[in-house]
N, C-alpha and C positions, 0 to 999 in steps of 0.2 A: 559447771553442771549443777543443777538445783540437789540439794540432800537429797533431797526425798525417795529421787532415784537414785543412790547410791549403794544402800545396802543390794538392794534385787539384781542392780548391775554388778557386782562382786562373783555374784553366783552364775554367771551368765559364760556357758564356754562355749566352744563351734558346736554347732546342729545346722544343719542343710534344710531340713523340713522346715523349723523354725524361722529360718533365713530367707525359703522362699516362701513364705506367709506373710514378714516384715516387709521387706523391700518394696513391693506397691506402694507404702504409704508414702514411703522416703521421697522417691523420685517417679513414682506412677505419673498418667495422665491428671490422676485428679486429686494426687497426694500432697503434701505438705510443701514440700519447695514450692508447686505451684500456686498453695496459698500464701507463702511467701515474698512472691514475686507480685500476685495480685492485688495483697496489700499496699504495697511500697507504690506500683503503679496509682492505684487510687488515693492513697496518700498527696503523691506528689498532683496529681489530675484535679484534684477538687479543694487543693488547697487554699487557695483562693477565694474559691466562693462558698463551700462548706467547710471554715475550719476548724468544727468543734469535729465534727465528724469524720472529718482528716485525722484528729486528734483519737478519737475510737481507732479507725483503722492502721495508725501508726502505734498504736497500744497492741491490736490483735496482732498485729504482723510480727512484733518483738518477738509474742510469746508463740507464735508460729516459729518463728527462728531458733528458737530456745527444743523445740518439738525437733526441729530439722536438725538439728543437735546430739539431740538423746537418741533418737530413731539410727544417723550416722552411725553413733557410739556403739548402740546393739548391733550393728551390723557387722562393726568390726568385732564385738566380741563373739558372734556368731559363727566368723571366719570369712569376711569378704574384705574388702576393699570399697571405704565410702564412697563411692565415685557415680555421679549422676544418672543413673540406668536404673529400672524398674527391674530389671533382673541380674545383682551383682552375682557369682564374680564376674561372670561372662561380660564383655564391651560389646553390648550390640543394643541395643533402642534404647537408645541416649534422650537425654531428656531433653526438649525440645519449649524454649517458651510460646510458643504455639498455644501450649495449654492455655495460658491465660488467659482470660473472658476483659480484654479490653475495651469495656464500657465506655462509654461517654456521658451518659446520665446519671446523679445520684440515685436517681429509681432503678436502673438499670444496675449498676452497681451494687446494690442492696441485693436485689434479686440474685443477683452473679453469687455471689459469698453465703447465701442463705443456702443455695443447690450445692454449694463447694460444701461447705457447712456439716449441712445432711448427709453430703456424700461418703466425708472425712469419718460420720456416725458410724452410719452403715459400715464403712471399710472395718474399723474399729471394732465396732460388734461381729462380722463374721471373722475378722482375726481372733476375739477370745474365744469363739466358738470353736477355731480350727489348732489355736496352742496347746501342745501339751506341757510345756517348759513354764513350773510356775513365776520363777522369776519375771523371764519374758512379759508371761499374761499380767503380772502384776503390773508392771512398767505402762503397759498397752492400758491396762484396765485405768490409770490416772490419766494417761492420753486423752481418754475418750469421756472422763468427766472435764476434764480442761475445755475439753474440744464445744462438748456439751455447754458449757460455761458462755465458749465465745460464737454461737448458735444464739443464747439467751439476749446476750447484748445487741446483739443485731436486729431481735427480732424486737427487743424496745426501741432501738434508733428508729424500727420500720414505723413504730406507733405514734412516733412523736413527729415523722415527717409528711 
């Protein structure tokens, strides 16, 4: 687990509110597992014939996994159980790769991760709007510069292809 989140997560005990604000991102339709999976897909798909840009998306995807990580971590320190579902503790709308925008084009792909991208923003932003737990929002609030981060790189791969 990266430092940086370390201290904010020490301070972080059950809250239910807070828990059901997080979890979207974790395992939602258009949260982070799913950018995780989307990357490794397009990683392995265009490896071949774009592989610097393989090499981008096998970059983002890391640090997506790294995201699917901490997001877990908060959950349990939240009082859930990490477990694939958009609404822990409950087991019911499991997460399904379905999510995934399995491209066939690098244009098409770019596109795909720009929308995921935005989306991941957006989730981001009306989560710090809806936390009241500062740790929490602290945690969230680096998510969503990171997230920011890999939005910017995408939109120079767009420039350059």
């Amino acid at each position: 687990m990266n430092e940086m989140y370390t201290c904010a997560r020490e301070e972080i005990k059950k809250d239910a509110r807070a828990l059901r604000t997080v979890s979207p991102a974790y395992a939602g339709r258009g949260g982070v597992l799913t950018a995780c999976l989307q990357y490794v897909y397009q990683t392995i798909a265009i490896g071949e014939t774009h592989p610097e840009a393989a090499k981008q998306f096998e970059r983002i995807g890391a640090e997506k996994l790294r995201h699917l990580q901490i997001l877990g971590d908060l959950i349990v320190r939240l009082g859930a159980s990490p477990m694939f579902t958009a609404c822990p503790p409950f087991p019911v709308s499991y997460y399904s790769a379905s999510c995934v925008e399995y491209s066939k084009t690098f244009s098409s792909m770019l596109d795909a991760d720009l929308r995921l991208e935005r989306g991941l923003i957006e989730r981001y932003l009306q989560m710090t709007e809806e936390l009241e737990n500062p740790a929490v929002y602290d945690i969230v609030s680096r998510l969503l510069e990171e997230t920011r981060g890999h939005l910017a790189a995408l939109e120079r791969m767009c420039a350059v292809s």
